[in-house]
LODREN-319475 format. One record per residue (C-alpha): residue in three letters; y, x, z. Coordinates in steps of 0.25 Angstrom, whole numbers, padded with zeros to 4 digits, always signed. Layout:
BEGIN
AlaYXZ
...
END
This chain:
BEGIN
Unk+0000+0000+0000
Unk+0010+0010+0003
Unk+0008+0015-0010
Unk+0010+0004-0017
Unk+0023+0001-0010
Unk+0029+0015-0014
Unk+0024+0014-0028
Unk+0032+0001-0029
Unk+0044+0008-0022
Unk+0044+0019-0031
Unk+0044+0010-0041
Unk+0057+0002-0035
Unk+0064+0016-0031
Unk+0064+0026-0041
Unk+0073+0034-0033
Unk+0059+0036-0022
Unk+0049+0046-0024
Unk+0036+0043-0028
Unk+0027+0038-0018
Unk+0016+0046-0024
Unk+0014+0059-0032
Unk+0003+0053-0042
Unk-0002+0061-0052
Unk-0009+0052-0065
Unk-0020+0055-0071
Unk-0022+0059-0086
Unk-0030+0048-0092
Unk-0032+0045-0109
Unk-0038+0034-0116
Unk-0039+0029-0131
Unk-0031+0019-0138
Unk-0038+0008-0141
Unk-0034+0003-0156
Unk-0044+0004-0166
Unk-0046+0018-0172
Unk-0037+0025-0164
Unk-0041+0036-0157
Unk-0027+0039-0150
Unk-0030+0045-0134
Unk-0019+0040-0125
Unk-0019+0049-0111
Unk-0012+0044-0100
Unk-0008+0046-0085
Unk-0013+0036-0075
Unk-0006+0034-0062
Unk-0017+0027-0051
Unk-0012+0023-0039
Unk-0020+0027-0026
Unk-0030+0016-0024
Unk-0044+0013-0026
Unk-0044-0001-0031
Unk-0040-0005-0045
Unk-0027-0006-0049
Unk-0018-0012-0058
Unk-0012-0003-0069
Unk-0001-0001-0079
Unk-0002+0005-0092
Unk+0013+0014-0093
Unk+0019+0017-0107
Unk+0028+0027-0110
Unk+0039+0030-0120
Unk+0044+0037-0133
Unk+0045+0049-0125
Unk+0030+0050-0122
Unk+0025+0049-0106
Unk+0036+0054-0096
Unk+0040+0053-0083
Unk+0046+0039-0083
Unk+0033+0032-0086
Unk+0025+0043-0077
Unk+0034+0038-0067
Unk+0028+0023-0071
Unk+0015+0028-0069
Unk+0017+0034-0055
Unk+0024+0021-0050
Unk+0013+0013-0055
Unk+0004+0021-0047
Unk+0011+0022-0036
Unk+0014+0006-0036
Unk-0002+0005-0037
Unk-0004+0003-0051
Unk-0012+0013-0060
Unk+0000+0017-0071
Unk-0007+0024-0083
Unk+0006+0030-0091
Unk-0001+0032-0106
Unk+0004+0042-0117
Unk+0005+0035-0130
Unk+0011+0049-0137
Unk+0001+0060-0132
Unk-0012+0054-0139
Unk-0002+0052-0153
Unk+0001+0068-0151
Unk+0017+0060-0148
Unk+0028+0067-0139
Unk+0038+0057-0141
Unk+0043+0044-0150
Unk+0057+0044-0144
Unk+0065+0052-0153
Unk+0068+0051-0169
Unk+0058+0062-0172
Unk+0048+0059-0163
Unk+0034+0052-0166
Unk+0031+0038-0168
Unk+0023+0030-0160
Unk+0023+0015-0162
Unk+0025+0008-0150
Unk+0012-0002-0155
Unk+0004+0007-0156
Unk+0006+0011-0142
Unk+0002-0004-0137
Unk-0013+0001-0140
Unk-0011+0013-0131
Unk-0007+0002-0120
Unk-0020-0004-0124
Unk-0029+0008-0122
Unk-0022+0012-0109
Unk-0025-0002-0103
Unk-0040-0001-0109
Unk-0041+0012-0100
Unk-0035+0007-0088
Unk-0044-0005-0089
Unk-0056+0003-0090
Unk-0050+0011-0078
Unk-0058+0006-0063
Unk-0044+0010-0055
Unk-0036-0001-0063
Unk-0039-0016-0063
Unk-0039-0020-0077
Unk-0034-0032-0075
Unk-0021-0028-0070
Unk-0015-0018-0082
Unk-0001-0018-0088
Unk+0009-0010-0097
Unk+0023-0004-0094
Unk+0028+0004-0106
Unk+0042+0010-0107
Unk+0051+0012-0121
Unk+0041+0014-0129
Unk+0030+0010-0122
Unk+0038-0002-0118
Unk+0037-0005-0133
Unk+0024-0003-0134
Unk+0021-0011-0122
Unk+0029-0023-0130
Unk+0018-0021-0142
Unk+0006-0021-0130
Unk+0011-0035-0125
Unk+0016-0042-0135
Unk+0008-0049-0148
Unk+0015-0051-0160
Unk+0010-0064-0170
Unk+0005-0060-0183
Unk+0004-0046-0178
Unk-0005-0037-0188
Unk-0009-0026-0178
Unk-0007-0032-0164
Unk-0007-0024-0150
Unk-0019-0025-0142
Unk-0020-0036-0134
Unk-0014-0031-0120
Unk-0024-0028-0110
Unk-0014-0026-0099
Unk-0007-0039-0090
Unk+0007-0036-0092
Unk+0017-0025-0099
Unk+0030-0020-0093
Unk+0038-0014-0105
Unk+0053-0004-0102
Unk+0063-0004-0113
Unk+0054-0007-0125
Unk+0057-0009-0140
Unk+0059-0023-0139
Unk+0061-0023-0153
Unk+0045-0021-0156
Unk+0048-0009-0165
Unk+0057-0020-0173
Unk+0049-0033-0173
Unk+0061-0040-0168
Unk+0057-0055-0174
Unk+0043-0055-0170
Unk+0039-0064-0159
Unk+0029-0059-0147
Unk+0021-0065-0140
Unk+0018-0057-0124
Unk+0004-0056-0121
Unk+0007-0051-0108
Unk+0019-0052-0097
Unk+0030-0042-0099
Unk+0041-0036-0094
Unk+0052-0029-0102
Unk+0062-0019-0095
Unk+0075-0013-0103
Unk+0088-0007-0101
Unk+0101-0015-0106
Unk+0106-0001-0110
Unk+0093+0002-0117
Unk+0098+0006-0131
Unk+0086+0012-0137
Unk+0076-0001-0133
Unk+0087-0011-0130
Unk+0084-0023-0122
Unk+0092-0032-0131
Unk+0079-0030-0140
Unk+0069-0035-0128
Unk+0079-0049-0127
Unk+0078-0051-0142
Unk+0061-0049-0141
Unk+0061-0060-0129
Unk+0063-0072-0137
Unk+0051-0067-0148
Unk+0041-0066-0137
Unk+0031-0078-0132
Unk+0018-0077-0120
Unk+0020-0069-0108
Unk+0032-0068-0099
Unk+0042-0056-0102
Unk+0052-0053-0094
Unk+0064-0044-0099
Unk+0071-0035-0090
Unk+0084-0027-0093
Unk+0094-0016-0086
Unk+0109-0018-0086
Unk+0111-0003-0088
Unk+0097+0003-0089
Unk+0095+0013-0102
Unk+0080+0016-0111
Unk+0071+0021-0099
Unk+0078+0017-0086
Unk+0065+0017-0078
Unk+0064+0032-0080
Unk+0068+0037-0066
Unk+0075+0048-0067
Unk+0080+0049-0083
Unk+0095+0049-0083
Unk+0102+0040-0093
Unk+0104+0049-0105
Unk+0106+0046-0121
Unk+0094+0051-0129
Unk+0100+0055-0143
Unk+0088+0058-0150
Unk+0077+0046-0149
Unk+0075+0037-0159
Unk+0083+0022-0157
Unk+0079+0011-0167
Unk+0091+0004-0158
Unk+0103+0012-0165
Unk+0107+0014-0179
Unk+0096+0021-0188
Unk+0087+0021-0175
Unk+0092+0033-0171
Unk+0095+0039-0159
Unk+0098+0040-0145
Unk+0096+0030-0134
Unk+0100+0030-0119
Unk+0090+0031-0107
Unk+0090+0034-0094
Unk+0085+0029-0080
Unk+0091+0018-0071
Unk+0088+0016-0056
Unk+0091+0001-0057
Unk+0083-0003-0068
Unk+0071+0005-0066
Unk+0070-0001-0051
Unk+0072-0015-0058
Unk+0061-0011-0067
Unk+0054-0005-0056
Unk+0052-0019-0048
Unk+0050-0027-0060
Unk+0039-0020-0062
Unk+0033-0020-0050
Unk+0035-0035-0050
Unk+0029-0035-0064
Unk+0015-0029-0059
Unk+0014-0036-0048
Unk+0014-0049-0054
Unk+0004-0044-0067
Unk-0004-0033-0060
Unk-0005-0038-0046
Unk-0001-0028-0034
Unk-0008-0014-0035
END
């Protein structure tokens, strides 16, 4: 219980030091889509406990795995969840998709990987199966957005979602430009973004709400929150040199940077969030 609580607290108050100095574990597993014989490896946060727990798959960004979603990992685990962080670039031989010369990776495709990571927890004897969800960011936000939503008529749709419910920061709401199709959710969701955001705006995610149809989803903005606020300990900075379909030519620059209040708001929706789909740890 105590850990629990100062996993939750962390959670809360970033400005407190981890309650525990928790080492993942290096895991892999294999994408699930048919002839495909991608390797995703990942780093699986376990809190300290014996019975099965609930778990959450964390997607990272166009810059690869870093601290921030690390971080998401740690708080997980320390809150009493297993986090497992999972590398979509590493297995593609990818450093990075942020920046104009950078690879490409579709943000699709990276539904799959959210697919084979819940396929390994489930197999796992340390996670209830029952009780697995998503939280991607930026990138992984997006590609969280392709993991729960289905579009009608779609010729080559996502697998069907094998977790319970999908938290997505700052994603492309635009659906890589599939800004008239309609959605329907096929799990609940909860979409968290900055009104400063102006590499993924949030005016983008207000536009998507009226096309979308099933589950609840619950939109979340932040007066003056920037691309990333939930990334404890970046300063608010301009990055000139990453790609932005948002300006002219979709080139470049956008603004990101951390905020307190945001990331604290985000912090406890979340918690609430779990709570309510995956039970209490």
């Amino acid at each position: 219980m105590r850990r629990i609580l100062a996993g939750l607290l962390a959670m809360a108050m970033p400005h407190v030091a981890p309650a525990l100095a928790m080492e993942p574990t290096a895991v892999s597993f294999a994408g699930p889509r048919a002839g495909n014989e991608l390797v995703l490896s990942a780093a699986l946060f376990r809190p300290d406990a014996a019975a099965p727990r609930p778990a959450v798959v964390v997607v990272h960004g166009c810059g690869g795995v870093g601290q921030g979603v690390r971080d998401w990992g740690r708080r997980l685990a320390e809150s009493g969840y297993v986090g497992l962080v999972i590398d979509s670039f590493g297995g593609r031989g990818v450093k990075e998709v942020c920046t104009r010369g950078g690879a490409t990776v579709d943000a699709r495709d990276r539904a799959w990987d959210i697919a084979g990571a819940v396929a390994w927890l489930k197999a796992q004897p340390f996670v209830r199966p029952d009780r697995i969800a998503v939280q991607g960011h930026s990138h992984g936000g997006a590609a969280t957005l392709f993991a729960t939503l289905g579009q009608a008529g779609d010729r080559s749709p996502p697998p069907e979602p094998g977790f319970v419910a999908a938290v997505a920061f700052y994603p492309d709401c635009s659906l890589r430009g599939r800004t008239e199709a309609r959605f329907e959710v096929r799990r609940p969701l909860v979409v968290l973004v900055g009104e400063k955001d102006d590499w993924t705006p949030a005016d983008r995610c207000r536009e998507l709400l009226p096309r979308l149809s099933g589950q609840p989803v619950a939109l979340h903005t932040y007066a003056d929150a920037y691309h990333g606020f939930d990334t404890v300990g970046s300063k608010p900075r301009y990055r000139p040199e990453v790609g932005n379909r948002n300006k002219p030519g979709g080139c470049c620059g956008a603004w990101i940077g951390y905020n307190e209040a945001a990331f604290r708001d985000a912090s406890e929706r979340l918690r609430s969030f779990w709570e309510r789909h995956l039970g209490a740890p």
